[in-house]
N, C-alpha and C positions, 0 to 999 in steps of 0.2 A: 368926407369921401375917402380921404387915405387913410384914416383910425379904420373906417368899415372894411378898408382892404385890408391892412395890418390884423384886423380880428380874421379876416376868411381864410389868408394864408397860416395864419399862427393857428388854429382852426384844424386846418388841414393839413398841417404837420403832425402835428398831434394825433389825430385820426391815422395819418399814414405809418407812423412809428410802429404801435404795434402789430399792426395786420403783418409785419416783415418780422417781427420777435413771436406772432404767433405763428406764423406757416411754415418757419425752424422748427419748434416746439411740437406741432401738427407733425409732421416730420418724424422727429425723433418717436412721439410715442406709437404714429401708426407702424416705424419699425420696428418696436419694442411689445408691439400687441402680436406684429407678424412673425417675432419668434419663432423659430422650433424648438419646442422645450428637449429632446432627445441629444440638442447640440452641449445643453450644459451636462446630462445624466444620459447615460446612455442604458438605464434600466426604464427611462421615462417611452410614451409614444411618439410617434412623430406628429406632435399636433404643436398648435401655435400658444405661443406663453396664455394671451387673450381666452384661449379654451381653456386650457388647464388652471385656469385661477379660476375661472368661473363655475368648473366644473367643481374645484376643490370647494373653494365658498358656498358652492351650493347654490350660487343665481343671486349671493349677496352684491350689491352694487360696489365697482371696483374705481376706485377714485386714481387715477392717473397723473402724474406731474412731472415737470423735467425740471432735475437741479444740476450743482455742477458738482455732486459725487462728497460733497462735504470740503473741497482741495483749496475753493480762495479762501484767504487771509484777514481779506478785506481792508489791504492796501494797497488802492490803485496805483502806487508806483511798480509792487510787486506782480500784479495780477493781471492790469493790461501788457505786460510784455511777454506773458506766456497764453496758453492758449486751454483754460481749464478741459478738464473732461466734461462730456454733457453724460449725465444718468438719468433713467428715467424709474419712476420709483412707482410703484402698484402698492396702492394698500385697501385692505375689506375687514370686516369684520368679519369673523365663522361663527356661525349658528352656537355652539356652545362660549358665545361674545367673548372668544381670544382674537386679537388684532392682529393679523399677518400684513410686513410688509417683505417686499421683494426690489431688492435693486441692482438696475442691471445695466450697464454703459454700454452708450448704443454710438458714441461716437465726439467729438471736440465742438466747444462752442460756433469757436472762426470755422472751422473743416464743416459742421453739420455733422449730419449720420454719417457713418463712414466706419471704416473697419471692420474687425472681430470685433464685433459684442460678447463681454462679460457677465456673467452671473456676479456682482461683488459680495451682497448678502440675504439673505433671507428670518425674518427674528418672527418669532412670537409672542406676544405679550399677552399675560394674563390679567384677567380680574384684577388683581392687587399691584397691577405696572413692573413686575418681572417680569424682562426680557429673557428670552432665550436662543440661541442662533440654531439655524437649522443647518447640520452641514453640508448635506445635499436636497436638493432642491426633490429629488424620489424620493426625502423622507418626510416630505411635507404632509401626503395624504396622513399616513401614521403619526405623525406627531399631532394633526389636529384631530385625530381618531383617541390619545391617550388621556387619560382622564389625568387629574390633576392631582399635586403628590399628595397623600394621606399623611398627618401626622399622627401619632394617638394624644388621647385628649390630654395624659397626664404622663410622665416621663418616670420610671420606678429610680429611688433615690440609686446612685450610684456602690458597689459593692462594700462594705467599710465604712461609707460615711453615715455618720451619724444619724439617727430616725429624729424626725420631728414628733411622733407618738408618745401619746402621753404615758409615763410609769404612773402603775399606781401602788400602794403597798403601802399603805399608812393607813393614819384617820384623819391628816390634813388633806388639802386641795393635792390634786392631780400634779405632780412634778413634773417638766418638759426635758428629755433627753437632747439636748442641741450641740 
């Protein structure tokens, strides 16, 4: 009888924990959807971060999460005595499959939402896992609008230096210039 109490209580702590670290969470990101993207760029419209990622992705599904901005240490001597940033981070793929994420502090973990919200970064990554930062957030349409850098397929040797081409000018084998 008291093992089956000790399981219901233990049970039900457990259960109760995180519904109070998710309705923080809940929290932070419905603040961070409700954005006005105009407040970080003021060449953007006055619409909500939530639209302008979806409208930039093009309707790609936008995965949402709240971290604490990269700041703990992860030593809890250090880190329970201050009070991290909470960020909340948007990332989607774009139709030309480069990976946008977006992260923007929406407020303190002990405080909740709270404050000025930040724009802190904006990256894109390509194909090949080259990151690149966006500096404003109005140049995000345009950057996932620019096609990717061209290299040419073969690099002309340098002026001076030496040709790998073969001399010829004999009657033996081909001599190499190096």
């Amino acid at each position: 009888m008291i093992l089956s109490l000790w399981v219901l209580l233990l049970t039900v702590c457990f259960w109760a924990q995180p519904s109070s670290i998710n309705k923080t969470e809940k929290a932070a990101i419905r603040r961070a959807k409700s954005l006005i993207v105009s407040a970080f760029d003021r060449s953007l419209p006055n619409v909500s971060l939530e639209f302008f990622l979806k409208n930039e992705g093009e309707g790609a599904p936008i995965k949402w999460e709240v971290n604490d901005c990269g700041e703990q240490n992860g030593s809890p001597a250090t880190d329970d005595r201050r009070d991290p940033p909470t960020c909340v981070e948007a990332d989607f793929e774009a139709k030309n499959r480069t990976a946008v994420t977006v992260l923007v502090s929406v407020g303190t973990f002990k405080g909740g939402p709270s404050g000025v919200p930040a724009l802190l970064r904006v990256t894109i990554t390509n194909l090949s896992g080259i990151s690149r930062p966006v500096r404003h957030l109005g140049d995000l349409p345009m950057e996932l609008q620019r096609p990717a850098p061209r290299l040419p397929p073969d690099l002309p040797d340098p002026v001076g230096a030496p040709s790998s081409v073969p001399i010829t000018g004999g009657s033996g084998p081909p001599l190499y210039n190096y």
